[in-house]
C-alpha positions as CSV (number, residue, x, y, z in Angstrom):
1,X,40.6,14.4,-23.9
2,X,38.9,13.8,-20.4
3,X,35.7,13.8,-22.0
4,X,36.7,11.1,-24.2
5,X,37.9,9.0,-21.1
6,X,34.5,9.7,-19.1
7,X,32.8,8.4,-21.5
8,X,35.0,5.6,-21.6
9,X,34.8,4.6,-18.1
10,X,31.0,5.1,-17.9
11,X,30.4,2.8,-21.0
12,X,32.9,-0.1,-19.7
13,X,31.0,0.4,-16.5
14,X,28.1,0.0,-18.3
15,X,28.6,-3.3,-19.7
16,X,30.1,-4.9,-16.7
17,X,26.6,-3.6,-15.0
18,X,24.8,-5.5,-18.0
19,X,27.4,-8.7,-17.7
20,X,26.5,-8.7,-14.2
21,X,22.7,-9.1,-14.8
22,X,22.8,-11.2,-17.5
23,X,25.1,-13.5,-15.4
24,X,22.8,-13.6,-11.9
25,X,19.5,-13.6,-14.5
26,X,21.3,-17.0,-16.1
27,X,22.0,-18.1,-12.6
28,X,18.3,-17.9,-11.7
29,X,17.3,-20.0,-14.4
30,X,19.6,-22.7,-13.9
31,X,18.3,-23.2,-10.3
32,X,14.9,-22.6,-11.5
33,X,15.7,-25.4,-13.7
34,X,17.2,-27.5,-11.1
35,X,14.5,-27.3,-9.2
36,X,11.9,-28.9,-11.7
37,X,14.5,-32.2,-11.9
38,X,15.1,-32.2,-8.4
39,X,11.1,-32.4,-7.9
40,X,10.6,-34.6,-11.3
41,X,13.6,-37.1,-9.9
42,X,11.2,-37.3,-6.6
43,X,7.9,-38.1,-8.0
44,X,9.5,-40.3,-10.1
45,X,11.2,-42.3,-7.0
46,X,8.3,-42.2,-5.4
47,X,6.6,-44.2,-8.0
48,X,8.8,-46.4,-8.1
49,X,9.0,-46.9,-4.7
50,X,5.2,-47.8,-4.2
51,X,5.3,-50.0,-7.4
52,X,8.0,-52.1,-5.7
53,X,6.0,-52.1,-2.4
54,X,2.5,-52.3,-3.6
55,X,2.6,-53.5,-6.8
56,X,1.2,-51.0,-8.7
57,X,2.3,-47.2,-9.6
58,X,0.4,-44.6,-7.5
59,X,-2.8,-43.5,-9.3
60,X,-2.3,-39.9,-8.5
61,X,-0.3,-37.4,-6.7
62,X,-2.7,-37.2,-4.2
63,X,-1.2,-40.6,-3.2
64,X,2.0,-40.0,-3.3
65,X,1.6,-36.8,-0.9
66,X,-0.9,-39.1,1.5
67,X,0.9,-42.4,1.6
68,X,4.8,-41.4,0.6
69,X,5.7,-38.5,2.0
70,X,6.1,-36.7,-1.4
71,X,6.4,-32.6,-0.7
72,X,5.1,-30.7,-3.3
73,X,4.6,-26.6,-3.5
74,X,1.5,-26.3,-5.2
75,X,1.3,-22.5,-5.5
76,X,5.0,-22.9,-7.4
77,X,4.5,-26.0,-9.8
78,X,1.7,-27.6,-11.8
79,X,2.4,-31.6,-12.3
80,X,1.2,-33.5,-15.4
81,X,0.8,-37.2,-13.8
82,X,-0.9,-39.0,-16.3
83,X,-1.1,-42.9,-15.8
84,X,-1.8,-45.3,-18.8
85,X,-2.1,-48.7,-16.7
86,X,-1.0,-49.8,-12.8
87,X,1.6,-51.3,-14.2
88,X,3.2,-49.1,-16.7
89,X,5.5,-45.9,-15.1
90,X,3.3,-42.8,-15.2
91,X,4.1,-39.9,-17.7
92,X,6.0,-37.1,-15.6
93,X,6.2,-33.4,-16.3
94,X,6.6,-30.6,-14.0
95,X,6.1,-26.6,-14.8
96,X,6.4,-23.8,-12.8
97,X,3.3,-22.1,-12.4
């Protein structure tokens, strides 16, 4: 009968262990997640930003960084920028490298 209840115990424990992970591992992603919008939401402002001052959207990100302050960590993410016309809003995408 205490066999039965040891091996209870271990495999409740068990699963609480693997709720646990799966719960922080989730966590980690949302962030991760949060992240990319946080940094998407800024290039985007940004843009804007020097369309409503210049005229025109930034050409690159290069720009943005030189000219508007725009923080970037380049070992982490890889931007897609892609600009059709000055006066169109550039295409946006952010990945995590």
């Amino acid at each position: 009968m205490k066999n039965k209840f040891k091996i209870l115990y271990a495999v409740i424990f068990i699963a609480i262990l693997v709720f646990i992970n799966f719960s922080i591992n989730k966590t980690d992603y949302k962030k991760e997640e949060e992240q990319l919008n946080i940094l998407k939401d800024a290039i985007t402002r940004s843009a804007v930003q020097c369309y409503a001052i210049e005229g025109m959207y930034p050409p690159n990100i290069n720009y943005l960084i030189e000219n508007y302050g725009l923080s970037v960590n380049e070992e982490k993410y890889v931007i897609y920028y892609s600009v059709f016309a000055s006066n169109i809003m550039p295409e946006v995408e952010v990945y995590i490298k």
